[in-house]
C-alpha positions in Angstrom: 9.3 7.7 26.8 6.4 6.6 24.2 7.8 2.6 23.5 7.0 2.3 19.2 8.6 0.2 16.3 11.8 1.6 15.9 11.4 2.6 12.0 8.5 5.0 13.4 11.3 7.1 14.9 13.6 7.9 12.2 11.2 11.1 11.2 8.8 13.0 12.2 6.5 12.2 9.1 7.4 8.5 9.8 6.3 9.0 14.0 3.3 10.4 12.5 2.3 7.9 9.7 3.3 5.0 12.2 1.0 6.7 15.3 -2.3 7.7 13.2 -2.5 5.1 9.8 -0.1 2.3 9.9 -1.8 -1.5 10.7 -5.0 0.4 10.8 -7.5 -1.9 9.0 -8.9 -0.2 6.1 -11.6 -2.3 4.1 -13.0 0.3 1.7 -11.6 -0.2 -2.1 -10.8 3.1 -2.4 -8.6 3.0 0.8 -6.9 -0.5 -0.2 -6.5 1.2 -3.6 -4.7 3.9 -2.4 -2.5 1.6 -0.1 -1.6 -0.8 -2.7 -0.5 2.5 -5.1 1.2 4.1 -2.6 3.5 0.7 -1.6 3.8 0.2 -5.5 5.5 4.0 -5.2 7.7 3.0 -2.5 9.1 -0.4 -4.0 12.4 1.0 -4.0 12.1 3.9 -2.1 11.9 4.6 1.4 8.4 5.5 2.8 9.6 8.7 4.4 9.6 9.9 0.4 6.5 8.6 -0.4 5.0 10.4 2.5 6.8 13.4 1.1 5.2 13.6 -2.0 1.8 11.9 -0.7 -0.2 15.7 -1.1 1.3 16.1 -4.6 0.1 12.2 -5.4 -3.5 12.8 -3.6 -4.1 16.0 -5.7 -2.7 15.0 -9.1 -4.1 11.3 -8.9 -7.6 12.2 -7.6 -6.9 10.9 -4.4 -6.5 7.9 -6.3 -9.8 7.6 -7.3 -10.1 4.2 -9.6 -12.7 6.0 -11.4 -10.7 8.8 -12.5 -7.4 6.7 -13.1 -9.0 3.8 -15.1 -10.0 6.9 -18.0 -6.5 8.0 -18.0 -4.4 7.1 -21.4 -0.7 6.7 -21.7 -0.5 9.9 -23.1 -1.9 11.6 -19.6 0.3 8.9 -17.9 3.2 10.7 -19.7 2.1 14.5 -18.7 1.6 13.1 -15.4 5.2 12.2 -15.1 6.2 15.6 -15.8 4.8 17.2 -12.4 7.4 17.9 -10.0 4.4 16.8 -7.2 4.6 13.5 -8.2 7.4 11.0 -7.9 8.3 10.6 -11.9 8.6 7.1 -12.2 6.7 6.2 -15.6 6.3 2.3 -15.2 5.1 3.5 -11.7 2.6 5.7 -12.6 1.4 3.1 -15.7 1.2 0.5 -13.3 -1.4 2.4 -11.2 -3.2 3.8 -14.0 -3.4 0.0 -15.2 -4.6 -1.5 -12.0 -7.2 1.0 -11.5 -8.5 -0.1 -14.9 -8.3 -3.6 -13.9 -11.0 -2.8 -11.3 -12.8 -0.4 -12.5 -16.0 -2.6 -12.7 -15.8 -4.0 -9.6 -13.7 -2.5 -6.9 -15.1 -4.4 -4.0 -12.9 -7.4 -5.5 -10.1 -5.5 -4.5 -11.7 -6.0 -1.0 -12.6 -9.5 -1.5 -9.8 -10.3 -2.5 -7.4 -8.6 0.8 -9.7 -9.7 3.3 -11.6 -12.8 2.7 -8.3 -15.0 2.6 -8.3 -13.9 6.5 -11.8 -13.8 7.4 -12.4 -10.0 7.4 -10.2 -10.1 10.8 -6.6 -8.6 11.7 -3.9 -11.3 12.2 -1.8 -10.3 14.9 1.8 -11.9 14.8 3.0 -10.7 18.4 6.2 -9.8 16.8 9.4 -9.2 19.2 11.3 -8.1 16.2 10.5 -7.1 12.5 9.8 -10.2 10.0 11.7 -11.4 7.2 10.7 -11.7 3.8 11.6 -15.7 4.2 9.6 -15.3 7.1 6.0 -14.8 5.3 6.9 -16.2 1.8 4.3 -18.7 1.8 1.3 -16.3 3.6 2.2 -13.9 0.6 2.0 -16.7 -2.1 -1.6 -17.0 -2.8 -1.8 -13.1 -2.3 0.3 -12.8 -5.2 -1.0 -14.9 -7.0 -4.5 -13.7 -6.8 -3.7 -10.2 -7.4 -1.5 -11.2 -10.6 -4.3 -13.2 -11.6 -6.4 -10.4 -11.8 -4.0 -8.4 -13.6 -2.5 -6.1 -11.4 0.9 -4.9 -11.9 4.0 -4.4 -10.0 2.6 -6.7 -7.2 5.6 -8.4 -6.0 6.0 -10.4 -2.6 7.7 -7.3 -0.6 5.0 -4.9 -2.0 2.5 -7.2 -1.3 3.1 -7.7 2.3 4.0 -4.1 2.6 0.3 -3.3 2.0 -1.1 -6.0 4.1 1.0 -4.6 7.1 0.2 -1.0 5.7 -3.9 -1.6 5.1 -4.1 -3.6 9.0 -4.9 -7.2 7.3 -1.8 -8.2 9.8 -0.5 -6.5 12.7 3.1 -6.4 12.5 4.0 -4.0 15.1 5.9 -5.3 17.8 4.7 -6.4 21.1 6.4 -3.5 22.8 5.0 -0.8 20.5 2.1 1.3 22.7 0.3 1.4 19.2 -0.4 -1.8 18.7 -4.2 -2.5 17.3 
């Protein structure tokens, strides 16, 4: 029996997902761009729908190219809230379309600003059992803070830490998980 963190097994997409991207560090802007949009999508959701409509969100978003999404205006915000690919959440959508404007000049903050707080390394928290949001209020603080600063949007503390777990900047799967980094 393969021994992983127990959300990993509630679908096959999930197993996947967990197995092949999850805690994975990823330290290209395009890839922490796509991670951030993707856990601004899921605030509210569960992943395993995110992961559902993740082809329909690659193709229709340009693989979330910041390039692409920075030109859009809110009137191609609205049309692409009518495809049936993409999860039609309008402040959503906005939001991503936004924040890809925000760093359009200079992605590599995006990377700066994810990584450097840490050193460019993984911080492993040897978990036995999933954290609490109490639990890594004050590591997300200046995260949020930062990223607010800038002027992203929809960047709470759950979403935040969502993406660091998602994007590898900590290692949150538990000890006994065979996929740990």
């Amino acid at each position: 029996m393969t021994n992983r963190c127990s959300w990993a097994e509630k679908s096959p997409e999930l197993l996947i997902y967990h197995d092949t991207i999850w805690g994975k560090p990823v330290k290209s802007a395009a890839g922490l761009f796509r991670g951030l949009s993707l856990e601004i999508m899921q605030a509210g959701l569960t992943f395993q729908t995110i992961l559902k409509y993740e082809e329909g969100l690659n193709e229709v978003l340009h693989h979330f190219s910041i390039n692409y999404l920075a030109q859009l205006s809110p009137d191609d915000v609205d049309l692409i809230c009518e495809n049936s690919k993409v999860i039609r959440n309008h402040q959503k959508i906005a939001a991503i379309v936004h924040n890809a404007k925000m760093l359009q000049e200079n992605p590599s903050q995006l990377v700066e600003m994810t990584w450097d707080p840490v050193h460019f390394t993984q911080l492993d928290h040897y978990l036995v059992t999933p954290l609490h949001p109490d639990d890594y209020r004050y590591f997300i603080q200046p995260y949020v803070k930062a990223f607010k600063q800038l002027g992203l949007q929809r960047i709470g503390p759950v979403t935040t830490y969502s993406f660091l777990q998602a994007i590898g900047v900590v290692n949150d799967h538990l000890l006994a998980c065979q996929f740990r980094n």
